[in-house]
DRENTISE-877463 format. One line per 3 residues: number of its first residue (from 0); their letters; for each residue x, y, z of N, C-alpha, C. Coordinates in steps of 0.02 Angstrom, whole numbers, always signed. Atoms other than C-alpha are relative to their C-alpha. Layout:
NUM = A = X/Y/Z/X/Y/Z/X/Y/Z | ...
// end
This chain:
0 = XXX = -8/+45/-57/-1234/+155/-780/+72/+5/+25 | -57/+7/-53/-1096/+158/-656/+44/-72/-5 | -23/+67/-7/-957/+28/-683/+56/+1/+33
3 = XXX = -94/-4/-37/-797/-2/-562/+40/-53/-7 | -65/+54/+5/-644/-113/-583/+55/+11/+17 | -69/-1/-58/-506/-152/-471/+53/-43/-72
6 = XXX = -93/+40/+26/-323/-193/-574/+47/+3/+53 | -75/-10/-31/-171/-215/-500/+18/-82/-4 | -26/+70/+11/-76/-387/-460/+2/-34/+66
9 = XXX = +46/+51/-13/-127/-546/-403/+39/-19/+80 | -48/+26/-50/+23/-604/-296/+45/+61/+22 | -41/-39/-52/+130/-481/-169/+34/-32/+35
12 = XXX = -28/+37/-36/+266/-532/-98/-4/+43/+67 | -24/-29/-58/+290/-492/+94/+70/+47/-13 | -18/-31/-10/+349/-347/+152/+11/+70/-71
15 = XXX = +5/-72/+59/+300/-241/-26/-44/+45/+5 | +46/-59/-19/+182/-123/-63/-50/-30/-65 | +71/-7/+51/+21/-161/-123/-28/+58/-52
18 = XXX = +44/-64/+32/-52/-43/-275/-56/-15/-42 | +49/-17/+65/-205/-59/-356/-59/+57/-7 | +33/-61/+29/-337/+56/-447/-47/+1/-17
21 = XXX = +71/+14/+40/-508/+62/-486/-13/+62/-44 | +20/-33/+44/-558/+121/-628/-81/+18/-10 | +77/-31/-16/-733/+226/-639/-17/+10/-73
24 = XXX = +12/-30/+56/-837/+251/-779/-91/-4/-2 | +72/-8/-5/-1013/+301/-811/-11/+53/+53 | -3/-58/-14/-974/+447/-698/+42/+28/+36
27 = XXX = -61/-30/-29/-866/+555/-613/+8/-19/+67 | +3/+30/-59/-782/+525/-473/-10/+81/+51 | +12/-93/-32/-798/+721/-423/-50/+22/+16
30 = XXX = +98/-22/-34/-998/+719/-410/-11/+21/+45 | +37/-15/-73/-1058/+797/-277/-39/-56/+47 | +30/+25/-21/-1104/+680/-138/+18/-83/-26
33 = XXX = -51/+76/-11/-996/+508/-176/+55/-3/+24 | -60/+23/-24/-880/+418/-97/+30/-60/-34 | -2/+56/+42/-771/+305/-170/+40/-51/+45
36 = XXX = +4/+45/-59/-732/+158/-50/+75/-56/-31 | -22/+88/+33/-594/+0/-45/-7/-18/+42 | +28/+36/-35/-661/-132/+42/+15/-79/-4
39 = XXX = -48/+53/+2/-576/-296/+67/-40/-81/+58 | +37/+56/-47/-643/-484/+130/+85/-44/-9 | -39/+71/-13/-514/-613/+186/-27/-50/+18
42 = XXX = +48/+54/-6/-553/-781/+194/+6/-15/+67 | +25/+23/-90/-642/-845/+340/-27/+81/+42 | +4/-58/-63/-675/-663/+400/-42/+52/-57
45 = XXX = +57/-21/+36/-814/-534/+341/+24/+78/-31 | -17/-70/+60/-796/-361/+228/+33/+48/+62 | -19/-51/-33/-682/-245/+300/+22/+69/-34
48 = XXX = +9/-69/+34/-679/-65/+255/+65/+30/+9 | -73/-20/-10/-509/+8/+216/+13/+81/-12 | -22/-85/+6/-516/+194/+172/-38/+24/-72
51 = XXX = +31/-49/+84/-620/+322/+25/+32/+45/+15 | -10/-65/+30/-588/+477/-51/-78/+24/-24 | +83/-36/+29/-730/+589/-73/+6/+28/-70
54 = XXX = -12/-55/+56/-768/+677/-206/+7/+64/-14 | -54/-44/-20/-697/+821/-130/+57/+2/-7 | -79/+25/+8/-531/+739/-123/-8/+0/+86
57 = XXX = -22/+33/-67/-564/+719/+73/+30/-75/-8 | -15/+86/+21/-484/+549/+123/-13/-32/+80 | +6/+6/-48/-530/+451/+297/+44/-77/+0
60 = XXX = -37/+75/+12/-447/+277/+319/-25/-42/+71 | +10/+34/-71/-479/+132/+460/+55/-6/+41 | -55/-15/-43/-390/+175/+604/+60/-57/+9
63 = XXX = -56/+82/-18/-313/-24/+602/+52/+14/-55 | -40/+5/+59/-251/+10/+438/+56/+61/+4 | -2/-44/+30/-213/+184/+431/+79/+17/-6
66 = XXX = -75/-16/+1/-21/+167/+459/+26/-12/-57 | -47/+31/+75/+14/+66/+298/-50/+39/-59 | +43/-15/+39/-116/+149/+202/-9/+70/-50
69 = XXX = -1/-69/+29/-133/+301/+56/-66/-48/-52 | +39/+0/+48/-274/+315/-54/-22/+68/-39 | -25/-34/+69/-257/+441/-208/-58/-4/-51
72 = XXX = +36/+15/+44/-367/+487/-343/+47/+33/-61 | -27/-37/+86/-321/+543/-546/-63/+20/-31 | +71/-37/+50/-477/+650/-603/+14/-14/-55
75 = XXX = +4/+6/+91/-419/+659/-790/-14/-77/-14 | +7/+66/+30/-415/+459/-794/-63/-10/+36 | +84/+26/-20/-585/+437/-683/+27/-57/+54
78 = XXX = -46/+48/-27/-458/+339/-570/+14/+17/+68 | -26/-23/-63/-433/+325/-385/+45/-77/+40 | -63/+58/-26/-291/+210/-295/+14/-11/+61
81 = XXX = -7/+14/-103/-257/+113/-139/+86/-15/-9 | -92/+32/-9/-61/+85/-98/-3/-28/+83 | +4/+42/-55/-49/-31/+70/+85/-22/+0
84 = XXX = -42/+10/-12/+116/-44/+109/+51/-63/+56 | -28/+28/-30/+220/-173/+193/-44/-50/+18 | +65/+45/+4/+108/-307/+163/+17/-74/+49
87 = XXX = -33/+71/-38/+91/-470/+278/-31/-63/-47 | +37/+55/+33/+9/-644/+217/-64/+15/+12 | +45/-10/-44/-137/-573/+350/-42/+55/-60
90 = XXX = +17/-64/+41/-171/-436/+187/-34/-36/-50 | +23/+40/+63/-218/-603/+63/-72/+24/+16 | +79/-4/+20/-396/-557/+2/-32/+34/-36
93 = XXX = +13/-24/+66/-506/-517/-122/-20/+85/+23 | +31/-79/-9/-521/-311/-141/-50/+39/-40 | +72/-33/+11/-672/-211/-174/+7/+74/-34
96 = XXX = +17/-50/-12/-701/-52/-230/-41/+36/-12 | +61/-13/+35/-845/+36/-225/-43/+63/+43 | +28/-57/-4/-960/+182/-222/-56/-5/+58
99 = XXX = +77/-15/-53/-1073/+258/-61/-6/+54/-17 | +29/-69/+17/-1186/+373/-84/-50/+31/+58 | +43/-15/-58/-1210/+465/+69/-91/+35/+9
102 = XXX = +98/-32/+7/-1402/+543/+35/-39/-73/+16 | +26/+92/-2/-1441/+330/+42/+36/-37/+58 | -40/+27/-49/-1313/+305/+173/+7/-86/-28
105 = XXX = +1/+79/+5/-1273/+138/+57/+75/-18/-76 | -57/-4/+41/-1135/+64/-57/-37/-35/-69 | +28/+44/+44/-1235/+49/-225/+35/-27/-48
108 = XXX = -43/+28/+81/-1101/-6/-352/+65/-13/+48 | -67/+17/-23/-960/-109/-326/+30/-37/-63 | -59/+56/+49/-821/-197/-437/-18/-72/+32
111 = XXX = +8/+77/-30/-809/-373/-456/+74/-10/+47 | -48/+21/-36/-665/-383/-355/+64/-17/-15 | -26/+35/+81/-497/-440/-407/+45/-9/+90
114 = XXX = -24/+20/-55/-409/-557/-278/+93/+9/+17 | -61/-40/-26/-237/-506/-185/+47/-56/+32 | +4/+43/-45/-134/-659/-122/+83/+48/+28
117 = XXX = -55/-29/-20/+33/-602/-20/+28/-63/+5 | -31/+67/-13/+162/-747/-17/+55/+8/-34 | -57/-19/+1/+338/-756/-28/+29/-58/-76
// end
């Protein structure tokens, strides 16, 4: 079974750089035919999609984001990473990350989430 988990840390102050990492396990992140997704809800406002890495090592990002944005994988650890840079308060919310599998066009596995607040 497929399990994902977002680390990194809780509170950011403005104007740092966000990093966290989901960790993969139960299979590679190199498979043919996954994507591995971070995906972010703020409160009051609905899932927004921030950028994957294939399992190519392509990488696409959301054009709103894509200025502050890198996302990175580590094959040997089963590990792929978001860095968000220059963070506002507008960045507080819980982050996602999680697997599509384009043949299903769907995101079947996700982390539980692990929430992000920005505040000085």
């Amino acid at each position: 079974q497929v399990q994902l988990e977002e680390s990194g840390p809780g509170l950011v102050k403005p104007s740092q750089t966000l990093s966290l990492t989901c960790t993969v396990s139960g299979g590679s992140i190199t498979t043919y035919g996954y994507y591995w997704n971070w995906i972010r809800l703020a409160p009051g406002k609905g899932l927004e999609w921030i950028a994957y890495i294939a399992y190519s090592g392509t990488t696409d990002y959301n054009p709103s984001l894509k200025s502050r944005t890198s996302i990175s994988r580590d094959t040997s650890k089963n590990q792929y990473t978001l860095q968000l840079i220059s963070v506002t308060p507008e960045d507080t919310a819980v982050y996602y990350c999680a697997r599509y599998l384009g043949s299903t066009r769907s995101y079947e596995y996700w982390g539980q989430g692990t929430q992000v607040t920005v505040s000085s």
